[in-house]
N, CA, C and O atoms as a GROMACS GRO file, in nm:
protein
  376
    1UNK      N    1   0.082  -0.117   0.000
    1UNK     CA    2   0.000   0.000   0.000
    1UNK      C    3   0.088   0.125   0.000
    1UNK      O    4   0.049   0.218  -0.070
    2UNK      N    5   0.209   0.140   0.074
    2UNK     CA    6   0.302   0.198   0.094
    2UNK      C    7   0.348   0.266  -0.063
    2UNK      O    8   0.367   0.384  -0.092
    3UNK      N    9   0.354   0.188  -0.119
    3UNK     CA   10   0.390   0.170  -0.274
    3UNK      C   11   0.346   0.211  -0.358
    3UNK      O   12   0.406   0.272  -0.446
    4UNK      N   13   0.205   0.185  -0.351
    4UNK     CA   14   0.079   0.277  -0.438
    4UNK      C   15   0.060   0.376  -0.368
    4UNK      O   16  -0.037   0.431  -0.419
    5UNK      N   17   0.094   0.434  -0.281
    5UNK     CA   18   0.016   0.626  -0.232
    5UNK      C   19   0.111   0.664  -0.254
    5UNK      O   20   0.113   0.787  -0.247
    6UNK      N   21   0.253   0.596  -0.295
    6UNK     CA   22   0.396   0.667  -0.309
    6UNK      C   23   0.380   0.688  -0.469
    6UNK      O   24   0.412   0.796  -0.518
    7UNK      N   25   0.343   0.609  -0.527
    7UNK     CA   26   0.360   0.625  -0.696
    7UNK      C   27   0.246   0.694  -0.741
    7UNK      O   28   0.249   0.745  -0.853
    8UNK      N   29   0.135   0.705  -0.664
    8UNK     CA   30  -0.006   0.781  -0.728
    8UNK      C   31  -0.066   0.825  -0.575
    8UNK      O   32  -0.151   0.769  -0.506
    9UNK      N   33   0.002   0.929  -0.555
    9UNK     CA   34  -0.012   1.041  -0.424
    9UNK      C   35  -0.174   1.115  -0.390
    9UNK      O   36  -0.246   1.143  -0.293
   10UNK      N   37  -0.174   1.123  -0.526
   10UNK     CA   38  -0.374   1.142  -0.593
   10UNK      C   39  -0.509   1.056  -0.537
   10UNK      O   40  -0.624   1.078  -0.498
   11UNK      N   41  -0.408   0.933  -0.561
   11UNK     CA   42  -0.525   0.803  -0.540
   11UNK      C   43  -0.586   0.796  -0.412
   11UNK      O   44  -0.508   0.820  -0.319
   12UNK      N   45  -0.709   0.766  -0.380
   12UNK     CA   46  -0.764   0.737  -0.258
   12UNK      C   47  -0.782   0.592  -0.255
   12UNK      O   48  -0.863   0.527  -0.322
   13UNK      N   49  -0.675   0.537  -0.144
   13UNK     CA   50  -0.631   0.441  -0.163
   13UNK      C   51  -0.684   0.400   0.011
   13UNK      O   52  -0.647   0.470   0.106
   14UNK      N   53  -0.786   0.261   0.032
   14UNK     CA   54  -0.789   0.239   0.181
   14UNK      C   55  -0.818   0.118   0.173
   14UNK      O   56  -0.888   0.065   0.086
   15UNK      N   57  -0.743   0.044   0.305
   15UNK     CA   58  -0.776  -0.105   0.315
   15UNK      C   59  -0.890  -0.146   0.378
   15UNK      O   60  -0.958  -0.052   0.418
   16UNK      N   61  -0.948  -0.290   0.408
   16UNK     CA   62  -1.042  -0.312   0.480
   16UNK      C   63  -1.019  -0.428   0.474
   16UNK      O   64  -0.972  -0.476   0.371
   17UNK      N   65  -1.055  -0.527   0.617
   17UNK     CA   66  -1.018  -0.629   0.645
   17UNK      C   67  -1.175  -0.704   0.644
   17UNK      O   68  -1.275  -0.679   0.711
   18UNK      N   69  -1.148  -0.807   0.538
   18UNK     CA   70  -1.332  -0.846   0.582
   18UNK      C   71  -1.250  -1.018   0.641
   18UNK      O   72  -1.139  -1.067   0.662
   19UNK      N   73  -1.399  -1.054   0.647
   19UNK     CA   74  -1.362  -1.228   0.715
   19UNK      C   75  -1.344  -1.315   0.573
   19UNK      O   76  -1.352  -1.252   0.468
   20UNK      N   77  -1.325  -1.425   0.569
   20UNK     CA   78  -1.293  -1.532   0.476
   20UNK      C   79  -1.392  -1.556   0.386
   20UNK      O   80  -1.375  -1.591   0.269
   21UNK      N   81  -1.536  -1.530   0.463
   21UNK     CA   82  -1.647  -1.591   0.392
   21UNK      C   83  -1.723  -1.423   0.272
   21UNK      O   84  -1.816  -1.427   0.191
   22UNK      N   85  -1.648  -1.318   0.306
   22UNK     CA   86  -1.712  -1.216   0.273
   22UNK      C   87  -1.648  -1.153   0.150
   22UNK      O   88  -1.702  -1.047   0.121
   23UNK      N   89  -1.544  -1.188   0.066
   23UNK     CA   90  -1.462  -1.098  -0.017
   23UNK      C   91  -1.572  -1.128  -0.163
   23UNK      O   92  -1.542  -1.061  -0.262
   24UNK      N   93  -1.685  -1.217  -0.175
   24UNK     CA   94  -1.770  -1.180  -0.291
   24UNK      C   95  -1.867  -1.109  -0.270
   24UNK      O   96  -1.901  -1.035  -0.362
   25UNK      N   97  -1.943  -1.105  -0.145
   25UNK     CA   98  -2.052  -1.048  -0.111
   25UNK      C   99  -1.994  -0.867  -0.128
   25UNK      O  100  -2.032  -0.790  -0.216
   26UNK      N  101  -1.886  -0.833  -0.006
   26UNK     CA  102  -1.836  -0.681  -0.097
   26UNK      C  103  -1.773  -0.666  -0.207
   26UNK      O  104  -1.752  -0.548  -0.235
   27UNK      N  105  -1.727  -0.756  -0.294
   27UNK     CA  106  -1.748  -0.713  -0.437
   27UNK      C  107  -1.815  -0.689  -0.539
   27UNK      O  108  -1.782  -0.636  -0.645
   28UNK      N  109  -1.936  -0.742  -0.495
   28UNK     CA  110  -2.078  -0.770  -0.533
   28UNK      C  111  -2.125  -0.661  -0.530
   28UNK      O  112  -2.121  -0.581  -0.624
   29UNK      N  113  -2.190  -0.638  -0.386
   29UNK     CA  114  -2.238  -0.480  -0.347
   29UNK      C  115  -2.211  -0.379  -0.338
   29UNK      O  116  -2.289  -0.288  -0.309
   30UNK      N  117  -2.041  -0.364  -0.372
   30UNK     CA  118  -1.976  -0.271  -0.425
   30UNK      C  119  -1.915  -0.194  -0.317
   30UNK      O  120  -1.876  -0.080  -0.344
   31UNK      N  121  -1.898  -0.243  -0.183
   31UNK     CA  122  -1.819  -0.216  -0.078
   31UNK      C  123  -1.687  -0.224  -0.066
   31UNK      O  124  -1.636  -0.180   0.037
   32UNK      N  125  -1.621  -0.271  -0.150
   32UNK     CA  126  -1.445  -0.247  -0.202
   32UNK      C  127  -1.434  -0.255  -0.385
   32UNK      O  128  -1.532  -0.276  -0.456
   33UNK      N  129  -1.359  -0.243  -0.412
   33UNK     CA  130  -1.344  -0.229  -0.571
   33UNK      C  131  -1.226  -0.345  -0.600
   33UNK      O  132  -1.177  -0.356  -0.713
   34UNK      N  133  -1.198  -0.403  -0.524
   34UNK     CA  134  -1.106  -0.538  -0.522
   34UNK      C  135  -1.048  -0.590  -0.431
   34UNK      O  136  -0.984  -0.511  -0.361
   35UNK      N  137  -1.043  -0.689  -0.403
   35UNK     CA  138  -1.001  -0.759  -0.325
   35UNK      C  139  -0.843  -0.900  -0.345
   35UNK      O  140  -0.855  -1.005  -0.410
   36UNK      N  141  -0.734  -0.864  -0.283
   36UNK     CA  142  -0.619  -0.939  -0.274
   36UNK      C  143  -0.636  -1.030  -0.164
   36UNK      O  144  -0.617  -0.992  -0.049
   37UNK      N  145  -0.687  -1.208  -0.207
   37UNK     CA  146  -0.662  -1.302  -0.140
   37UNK      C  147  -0.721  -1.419  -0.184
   37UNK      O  148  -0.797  -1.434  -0.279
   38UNK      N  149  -0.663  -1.524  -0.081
   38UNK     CA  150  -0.645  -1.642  -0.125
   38UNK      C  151  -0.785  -1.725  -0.191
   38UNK      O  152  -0.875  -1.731  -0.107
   39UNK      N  153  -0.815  -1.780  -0.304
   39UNK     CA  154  -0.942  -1.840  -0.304
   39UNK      C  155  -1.060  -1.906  -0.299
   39UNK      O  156  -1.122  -1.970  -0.384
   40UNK      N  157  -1.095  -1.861  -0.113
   40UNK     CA  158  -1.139  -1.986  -0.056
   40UNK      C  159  -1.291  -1.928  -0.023
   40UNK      O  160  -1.348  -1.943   0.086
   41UNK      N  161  -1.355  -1.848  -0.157
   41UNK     CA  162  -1.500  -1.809  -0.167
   41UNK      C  163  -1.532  -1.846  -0.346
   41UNK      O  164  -1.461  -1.856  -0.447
   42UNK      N  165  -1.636  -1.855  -0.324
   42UNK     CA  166  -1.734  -1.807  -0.426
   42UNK      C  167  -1.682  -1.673  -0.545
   42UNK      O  168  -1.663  -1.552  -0.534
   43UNK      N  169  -1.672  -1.784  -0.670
   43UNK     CA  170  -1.621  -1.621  -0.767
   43UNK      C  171  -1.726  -1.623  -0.870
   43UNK      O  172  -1.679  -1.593  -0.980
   44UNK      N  173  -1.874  -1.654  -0.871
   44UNK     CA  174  -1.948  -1.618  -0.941
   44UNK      C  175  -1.984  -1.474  -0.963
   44UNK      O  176  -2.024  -1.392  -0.880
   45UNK      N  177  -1.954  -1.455  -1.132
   45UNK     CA  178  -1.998  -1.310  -1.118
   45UNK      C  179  -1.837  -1.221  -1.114
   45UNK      O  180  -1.812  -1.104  -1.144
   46UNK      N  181  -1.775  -1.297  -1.081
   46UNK     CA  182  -1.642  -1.197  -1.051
   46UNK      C  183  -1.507  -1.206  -1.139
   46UNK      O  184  -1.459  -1.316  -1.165
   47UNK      N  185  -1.461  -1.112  -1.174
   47UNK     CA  186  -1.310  -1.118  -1.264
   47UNK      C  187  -1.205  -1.167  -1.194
   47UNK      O  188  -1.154  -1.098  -1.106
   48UNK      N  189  -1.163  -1.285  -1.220
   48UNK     CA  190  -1.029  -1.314  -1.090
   48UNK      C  191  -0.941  -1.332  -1.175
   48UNK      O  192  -0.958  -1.389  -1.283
   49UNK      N  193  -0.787  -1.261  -1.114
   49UNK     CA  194  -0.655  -1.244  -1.203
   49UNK      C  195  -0.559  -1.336  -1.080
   49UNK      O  196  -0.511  -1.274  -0.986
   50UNK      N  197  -0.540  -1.470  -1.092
   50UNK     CA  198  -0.408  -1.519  -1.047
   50UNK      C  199  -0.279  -1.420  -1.051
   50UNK      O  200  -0.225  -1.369  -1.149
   51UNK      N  201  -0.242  -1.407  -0.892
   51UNK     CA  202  -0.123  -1.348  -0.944
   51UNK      C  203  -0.034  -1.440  -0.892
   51UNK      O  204   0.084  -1.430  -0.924
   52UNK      N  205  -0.074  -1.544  -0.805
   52UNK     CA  206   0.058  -1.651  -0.777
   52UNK      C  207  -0.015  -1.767  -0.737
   52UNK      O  208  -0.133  -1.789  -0.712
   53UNK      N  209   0.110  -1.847  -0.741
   53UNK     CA  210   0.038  -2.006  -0.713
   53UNK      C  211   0.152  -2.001  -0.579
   53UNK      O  212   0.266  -1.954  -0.580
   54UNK      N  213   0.072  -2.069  -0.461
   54UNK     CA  214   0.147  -2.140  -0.354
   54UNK      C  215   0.113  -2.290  -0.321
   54UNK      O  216   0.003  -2.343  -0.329
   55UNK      N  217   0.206  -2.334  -0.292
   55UNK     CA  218   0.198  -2.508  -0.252
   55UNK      C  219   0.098  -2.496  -0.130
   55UNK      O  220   0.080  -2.391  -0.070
   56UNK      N  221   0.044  -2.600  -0.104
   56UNK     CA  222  -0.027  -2.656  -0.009
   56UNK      C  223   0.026  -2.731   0.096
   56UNK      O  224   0.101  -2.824   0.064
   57UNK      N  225   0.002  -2.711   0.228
   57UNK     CA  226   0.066  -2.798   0.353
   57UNK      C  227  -0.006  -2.847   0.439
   57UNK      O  228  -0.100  -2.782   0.484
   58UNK      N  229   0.018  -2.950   0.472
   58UNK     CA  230  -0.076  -3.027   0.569
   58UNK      C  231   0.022  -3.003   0.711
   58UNK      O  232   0.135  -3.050   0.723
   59UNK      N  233  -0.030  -2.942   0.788
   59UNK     CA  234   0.052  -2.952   0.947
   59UNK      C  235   0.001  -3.034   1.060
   59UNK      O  236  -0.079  -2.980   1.137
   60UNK      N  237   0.030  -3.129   1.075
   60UNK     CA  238  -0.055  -3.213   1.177
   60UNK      C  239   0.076  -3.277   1.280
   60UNK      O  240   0.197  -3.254   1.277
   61UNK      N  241  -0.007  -3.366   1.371
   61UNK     CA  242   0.090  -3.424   1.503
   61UNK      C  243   0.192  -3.532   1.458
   61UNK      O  244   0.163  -3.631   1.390
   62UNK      N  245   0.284  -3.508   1.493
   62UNK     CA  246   0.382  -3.658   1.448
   62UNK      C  247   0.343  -3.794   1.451
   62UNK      O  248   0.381  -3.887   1.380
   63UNK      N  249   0.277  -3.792   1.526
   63UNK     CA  250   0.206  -3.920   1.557
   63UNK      C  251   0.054  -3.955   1.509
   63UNK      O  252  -0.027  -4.028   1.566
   64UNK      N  253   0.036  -3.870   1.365
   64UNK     CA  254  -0.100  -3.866   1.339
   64UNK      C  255  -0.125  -3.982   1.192
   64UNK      O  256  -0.024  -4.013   1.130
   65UNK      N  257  -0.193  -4.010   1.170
   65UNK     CA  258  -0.162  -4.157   1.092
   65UNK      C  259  -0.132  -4.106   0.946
   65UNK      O  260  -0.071  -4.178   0.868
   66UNK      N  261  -0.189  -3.949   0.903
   66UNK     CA  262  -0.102  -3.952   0.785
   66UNK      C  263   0.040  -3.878   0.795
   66UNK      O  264   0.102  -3.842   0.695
   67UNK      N  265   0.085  -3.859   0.929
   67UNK     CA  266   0.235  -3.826   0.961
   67UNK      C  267   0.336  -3.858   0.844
   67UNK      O  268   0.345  -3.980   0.834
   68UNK      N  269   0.395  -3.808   0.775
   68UNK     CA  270   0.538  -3.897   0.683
   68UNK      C  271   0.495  -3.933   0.569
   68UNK      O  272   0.575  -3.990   0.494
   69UNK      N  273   0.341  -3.907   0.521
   69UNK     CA  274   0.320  -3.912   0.362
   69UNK      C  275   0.356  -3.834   0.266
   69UNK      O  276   0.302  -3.730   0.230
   70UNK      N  277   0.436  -3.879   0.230
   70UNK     CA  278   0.497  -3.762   0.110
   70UNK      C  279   0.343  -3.700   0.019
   70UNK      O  280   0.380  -3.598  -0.039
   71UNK      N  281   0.253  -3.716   0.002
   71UNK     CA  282   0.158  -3.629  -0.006
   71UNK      C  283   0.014  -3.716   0.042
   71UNK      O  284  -0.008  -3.832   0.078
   72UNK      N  285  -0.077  -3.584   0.018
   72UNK     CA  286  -0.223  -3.607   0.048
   72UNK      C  287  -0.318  -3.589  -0.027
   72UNK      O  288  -0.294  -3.516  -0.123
   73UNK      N  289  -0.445  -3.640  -0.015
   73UNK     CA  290  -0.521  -3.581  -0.089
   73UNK      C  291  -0.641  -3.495   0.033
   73UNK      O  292  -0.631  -3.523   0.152
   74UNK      N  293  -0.759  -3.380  -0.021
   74UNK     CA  294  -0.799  -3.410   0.060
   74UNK      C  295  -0.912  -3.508   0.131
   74UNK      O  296  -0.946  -3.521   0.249
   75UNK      N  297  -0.950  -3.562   0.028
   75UNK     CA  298  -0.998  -3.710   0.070
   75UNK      C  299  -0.971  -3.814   0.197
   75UNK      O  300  -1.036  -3.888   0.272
   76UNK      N  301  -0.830  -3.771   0.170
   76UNK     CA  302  -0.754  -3.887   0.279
   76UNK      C  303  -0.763  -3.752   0.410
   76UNK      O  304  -0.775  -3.804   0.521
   77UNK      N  305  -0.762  -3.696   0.412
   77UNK     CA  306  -0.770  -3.576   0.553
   77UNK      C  307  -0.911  -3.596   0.631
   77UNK      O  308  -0.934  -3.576   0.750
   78UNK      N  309  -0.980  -3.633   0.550
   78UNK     CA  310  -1.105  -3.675   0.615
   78UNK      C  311  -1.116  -3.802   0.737
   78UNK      O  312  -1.058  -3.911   0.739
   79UNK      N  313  -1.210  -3.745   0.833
   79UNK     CA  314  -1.154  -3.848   0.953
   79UNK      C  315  -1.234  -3.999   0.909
   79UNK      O  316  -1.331  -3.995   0.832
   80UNK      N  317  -1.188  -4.124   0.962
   80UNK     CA  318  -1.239  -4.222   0.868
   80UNK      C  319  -1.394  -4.234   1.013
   80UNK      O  320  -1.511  -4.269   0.993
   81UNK      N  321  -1.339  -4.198   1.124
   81UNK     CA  322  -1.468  -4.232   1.206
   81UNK      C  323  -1.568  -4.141   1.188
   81UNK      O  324  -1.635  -4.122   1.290
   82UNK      N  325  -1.600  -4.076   1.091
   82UNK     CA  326  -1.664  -3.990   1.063
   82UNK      C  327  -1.751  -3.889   1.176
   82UNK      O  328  -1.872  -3.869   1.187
   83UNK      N  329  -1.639  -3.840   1.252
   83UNK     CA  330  -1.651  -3.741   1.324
   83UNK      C  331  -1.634  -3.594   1.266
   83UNK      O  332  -1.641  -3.494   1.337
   84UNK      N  333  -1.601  -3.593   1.086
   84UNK     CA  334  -1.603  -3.456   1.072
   84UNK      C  335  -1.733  -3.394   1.016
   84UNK      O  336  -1.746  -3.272   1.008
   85UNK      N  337  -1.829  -3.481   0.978
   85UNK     CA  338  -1.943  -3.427   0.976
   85UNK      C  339  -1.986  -3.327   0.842
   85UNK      O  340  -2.086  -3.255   0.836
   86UNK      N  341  -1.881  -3.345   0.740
   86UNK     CA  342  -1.827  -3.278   0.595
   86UNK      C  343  -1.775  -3.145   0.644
   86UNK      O  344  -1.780  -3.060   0.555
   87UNK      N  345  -1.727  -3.101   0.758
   87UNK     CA  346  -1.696  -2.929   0.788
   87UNK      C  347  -1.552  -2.960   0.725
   87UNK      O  348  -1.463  -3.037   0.762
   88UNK      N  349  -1.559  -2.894   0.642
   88UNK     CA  350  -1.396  -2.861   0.558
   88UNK      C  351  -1.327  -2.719   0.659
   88UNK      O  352  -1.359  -2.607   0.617
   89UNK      N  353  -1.253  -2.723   0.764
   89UNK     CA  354  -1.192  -2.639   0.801
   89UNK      C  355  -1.066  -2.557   0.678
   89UNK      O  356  -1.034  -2.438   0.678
   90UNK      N  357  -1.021  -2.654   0.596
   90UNK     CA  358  -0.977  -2.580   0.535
   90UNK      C  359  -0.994  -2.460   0.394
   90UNK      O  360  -0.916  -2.386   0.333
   91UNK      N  361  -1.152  -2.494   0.386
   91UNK     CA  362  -1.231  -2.427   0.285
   91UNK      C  363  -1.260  -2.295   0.380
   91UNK      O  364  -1.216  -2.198   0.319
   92UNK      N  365  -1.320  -2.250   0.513
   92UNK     CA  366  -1.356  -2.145   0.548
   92UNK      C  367  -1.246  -2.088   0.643
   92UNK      O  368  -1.280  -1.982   0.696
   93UNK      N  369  -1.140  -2.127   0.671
   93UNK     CA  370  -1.015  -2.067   0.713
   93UNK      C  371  -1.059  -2.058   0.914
   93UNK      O  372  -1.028  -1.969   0.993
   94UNK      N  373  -1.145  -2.196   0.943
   94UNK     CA  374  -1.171  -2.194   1.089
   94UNK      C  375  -1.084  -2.314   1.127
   94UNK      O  376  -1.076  -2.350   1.244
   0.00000   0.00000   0.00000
């Protein structure tokens, strides 16, 4: 941000922090004019420009049974005693 009020001093330039589940709803209704982040909403309706790709990480206990798999899916993250009830923690960032 630092960067842009330095190169275009003119611009009215302001941030706003919404929650995980909200960056279509104010783009929608026209409560920010864009939004920079990761894409874990709804982009119906919306222009989205990749500007980077990051790898994915699973962080769990050493002792957790997919401990030491050189990868995952998320299929396999799913608990098999079906205590997760389909809540994807990693879709709404809880």
């Amino acid at each position: 941000m630092r960067e842009l009020r330095h190169r275009h001093p003119g611009a009215d330039v302001r941030t706003l922090a919404l929650a995980c589940d909200e960056p279509s709803a104010a783009l929608l209704d026209q409560r920010v004019d864009a939004v920079v982040a990761r894409l874990l909403f709804p982009v119906g309706g919306l222009c989205v420009t990749p500007l980077y790709e990051e790898a994915r990480v699973l962080v769990i206990p050493r002792g957790h049974r997919l401990a030491g798999k050189e990868s995952v899916t998320f299929d396999r993250c799913r608990r098999r005693d079906g205590e997760n009830s389909g809540r994807r923690p990693w879709a709404t960032g809880r």
